[in-house]
C-alpha positions in Angstrom: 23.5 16.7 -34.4 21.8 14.4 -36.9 19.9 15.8 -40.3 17.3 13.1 -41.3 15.7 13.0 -44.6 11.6 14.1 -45.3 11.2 10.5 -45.6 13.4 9.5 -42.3 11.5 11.3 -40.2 8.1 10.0 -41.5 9.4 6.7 -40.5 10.5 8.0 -37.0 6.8 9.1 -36.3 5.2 6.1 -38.0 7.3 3.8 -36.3 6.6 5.6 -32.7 2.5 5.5 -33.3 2.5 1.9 -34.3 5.2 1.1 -31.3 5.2 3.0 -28.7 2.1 3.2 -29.0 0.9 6.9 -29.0 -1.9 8.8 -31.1 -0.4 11.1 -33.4 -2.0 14.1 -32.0 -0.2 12.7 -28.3 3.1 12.9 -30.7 2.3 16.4 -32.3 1.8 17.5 -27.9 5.1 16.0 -27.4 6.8 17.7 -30.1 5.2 20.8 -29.2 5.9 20.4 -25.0 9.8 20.6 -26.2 9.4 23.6 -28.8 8.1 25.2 -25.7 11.0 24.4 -23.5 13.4 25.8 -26.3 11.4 28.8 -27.0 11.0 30.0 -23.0 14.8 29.6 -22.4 15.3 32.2 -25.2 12.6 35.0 -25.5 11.1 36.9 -23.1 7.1 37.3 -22.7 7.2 40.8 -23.5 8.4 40.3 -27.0 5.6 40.3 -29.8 5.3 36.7 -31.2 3.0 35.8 -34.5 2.9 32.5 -35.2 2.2 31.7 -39.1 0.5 28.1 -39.8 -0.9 26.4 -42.9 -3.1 23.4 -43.2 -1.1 20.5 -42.9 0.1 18.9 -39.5 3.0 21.7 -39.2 0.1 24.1 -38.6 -0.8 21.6 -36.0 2.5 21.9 -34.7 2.2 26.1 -34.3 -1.2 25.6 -33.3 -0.6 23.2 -30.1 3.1 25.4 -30.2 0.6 28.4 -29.4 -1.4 27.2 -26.5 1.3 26.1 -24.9 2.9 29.4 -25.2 -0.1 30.9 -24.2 -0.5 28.9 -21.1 2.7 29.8 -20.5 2.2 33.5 -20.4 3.2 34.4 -23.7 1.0 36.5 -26.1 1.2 34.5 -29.5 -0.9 36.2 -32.2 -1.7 33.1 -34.7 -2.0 33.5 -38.4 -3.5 30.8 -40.7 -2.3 31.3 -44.6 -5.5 29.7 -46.6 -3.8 28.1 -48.6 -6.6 25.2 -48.3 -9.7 24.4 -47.5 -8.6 21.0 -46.4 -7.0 20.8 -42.7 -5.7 17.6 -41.4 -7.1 15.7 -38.6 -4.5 16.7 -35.5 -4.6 20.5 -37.0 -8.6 20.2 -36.3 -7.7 19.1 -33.1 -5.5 21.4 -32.1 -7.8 24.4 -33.4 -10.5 23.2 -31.3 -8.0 23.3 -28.3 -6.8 26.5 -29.6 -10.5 28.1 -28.9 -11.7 26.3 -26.1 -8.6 26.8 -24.1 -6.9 30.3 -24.8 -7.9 33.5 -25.8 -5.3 33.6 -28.5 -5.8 35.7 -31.4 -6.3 33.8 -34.4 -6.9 35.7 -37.8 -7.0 34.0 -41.2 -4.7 35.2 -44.1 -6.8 34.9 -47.1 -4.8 38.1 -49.4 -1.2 39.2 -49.0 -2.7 42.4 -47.8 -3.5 40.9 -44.7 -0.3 40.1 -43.8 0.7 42.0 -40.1 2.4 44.6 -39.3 5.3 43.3 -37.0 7.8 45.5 -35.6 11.4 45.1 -35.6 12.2 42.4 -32.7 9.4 40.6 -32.6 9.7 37.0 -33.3 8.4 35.2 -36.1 7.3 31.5 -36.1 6.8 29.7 -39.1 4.7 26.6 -39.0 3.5 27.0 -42.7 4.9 24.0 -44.1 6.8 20.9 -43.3 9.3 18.4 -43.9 6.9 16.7 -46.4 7.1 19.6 -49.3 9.0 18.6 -52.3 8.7 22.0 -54.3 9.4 25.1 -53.5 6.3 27.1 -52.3 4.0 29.4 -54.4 1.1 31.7 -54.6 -0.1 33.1 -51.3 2.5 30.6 -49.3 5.3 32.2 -51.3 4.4 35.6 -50.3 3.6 35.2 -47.2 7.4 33.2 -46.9 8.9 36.2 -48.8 7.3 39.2 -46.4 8.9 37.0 -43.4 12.1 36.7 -44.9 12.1 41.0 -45.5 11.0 41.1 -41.5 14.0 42.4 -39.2 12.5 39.9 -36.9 14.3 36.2 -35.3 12.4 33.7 -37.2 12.0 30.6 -36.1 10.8 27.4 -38.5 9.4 24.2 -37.9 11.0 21.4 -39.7 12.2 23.8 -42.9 13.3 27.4 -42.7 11.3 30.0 -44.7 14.3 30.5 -47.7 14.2 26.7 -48.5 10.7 26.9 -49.2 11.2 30.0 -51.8 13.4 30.6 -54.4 14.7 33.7 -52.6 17.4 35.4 -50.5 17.9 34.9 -47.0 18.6 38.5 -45.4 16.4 37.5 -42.0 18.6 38.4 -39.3 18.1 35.0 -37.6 17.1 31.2 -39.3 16.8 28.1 -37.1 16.2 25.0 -38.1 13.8 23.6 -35.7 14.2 20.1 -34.5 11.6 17.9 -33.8 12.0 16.1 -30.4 9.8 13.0 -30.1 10.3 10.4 -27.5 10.3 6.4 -28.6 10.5 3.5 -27.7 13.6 2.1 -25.8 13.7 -0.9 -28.0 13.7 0.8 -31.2 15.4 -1.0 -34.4 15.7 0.8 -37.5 17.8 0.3 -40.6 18.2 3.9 -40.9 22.0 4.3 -39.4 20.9 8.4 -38.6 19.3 8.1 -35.9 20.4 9.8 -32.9 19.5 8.3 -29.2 19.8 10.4 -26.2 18.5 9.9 -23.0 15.5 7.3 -24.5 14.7 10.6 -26.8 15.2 10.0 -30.6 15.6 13.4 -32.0 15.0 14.6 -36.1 14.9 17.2 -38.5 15.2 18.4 -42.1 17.5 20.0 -43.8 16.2 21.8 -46.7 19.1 20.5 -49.2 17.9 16.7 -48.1 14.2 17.7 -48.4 14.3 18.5 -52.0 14.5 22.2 -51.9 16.8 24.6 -53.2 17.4 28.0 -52.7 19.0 30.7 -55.8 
């Protein structure tokens, strides 16, 4: 398995749009179409699933993540940490997709005290940041990343895991670091000697000691 840096992997998905080429919502569908594949082959439908996203495009990831699931059969509960006013383009787009297409719950975190109540078991996806932070989260991101970590609930990260976005202890029972699977070009060149090729797939992540955080 290959670790790429923040800036790696915005190559990678650069490079794909302008080669390939492929819109970068198209990507964000692709990456999202393989979280699904990992995600079915693990959890059953039954178990409760809330699905935490912020503004950025790694809320677009949880967003398209969700209706996916949802078409799928799952029950996602989706839970956007305003955080901004500002969303990005593909998370727009995948909101829009989000309502026409699914009856998904979607409720907006605004105050900590509207952070859910979620069993023991349930699963927990975090799609609040990604591999572009350089800091370590804070204000109403923080919290919300420290009332996962106290959950006795599998949590599962896109790009970063919770802890390496707050200066906290880990005590979740379960962290995965999330890779994200896009498919390039089969004539890709890069000078970057990380890259991992299998299958035409060119697979990346981040690990949160390479992205800049740090964790006490």
């Amino acid at each position: 398995m290959k670790i790429f840096t923040s800036k790696q992997i915005r190559q990678i998905d650069d490079y794909t749009i302008k080669h390939e080429p492929v819109a970068s919502a198209d990507l964000m569908e692709r990456a999202a179409g393989k979280m699904l594949e990992w995600y079915i082959g693990r959890f059953e439908i039954s178990t409760p699933l809330f699905i935490f996203v912020g503004p950025g495009n790694n809320g677009g990831d949880g967003l398209a993540l969700a209706r996916l699931l949802s078409e799928s059969n799952y029950r996602p509960e989706v839970f956007s940490v305003e955080i901004s006013d500002r969303k990005s383009a593909d998370w727009e787009h995948n909101m829009k997709r989000l309502q026409n297409e699914t009856s998904v719950t979607f409720i907006t975190i605004s105050a900590i005290e509207q952070f859910p109540d979620i069993s023991p078991g349930s699963v927990i996806i975090d799609a609040i940041f990604g591999s572009g932070l350089s800091r370590p989260a804070d204000g109403l991101a923080a919290d919300v990343i420290r009332k996962i970590n106290l959950k006795r609930s599998s949590v599962i990260s896109i790009d970063i895991p919770p802890a390496c976005k707050v200066k906290i202890t880990v005590i979740t029972i379960l962290k995965i670091l999330f890779m994200r699977v896009i498919r390039s070009v089969s004539s890709f060149r890069n000078s970057i000697s990380c890259f991992l090729r299998t299958n035409s797939m060119l697979v990346s992540g981040a690990c949160c000691l390479l992205s800049g955080c740090r964790r006490n």
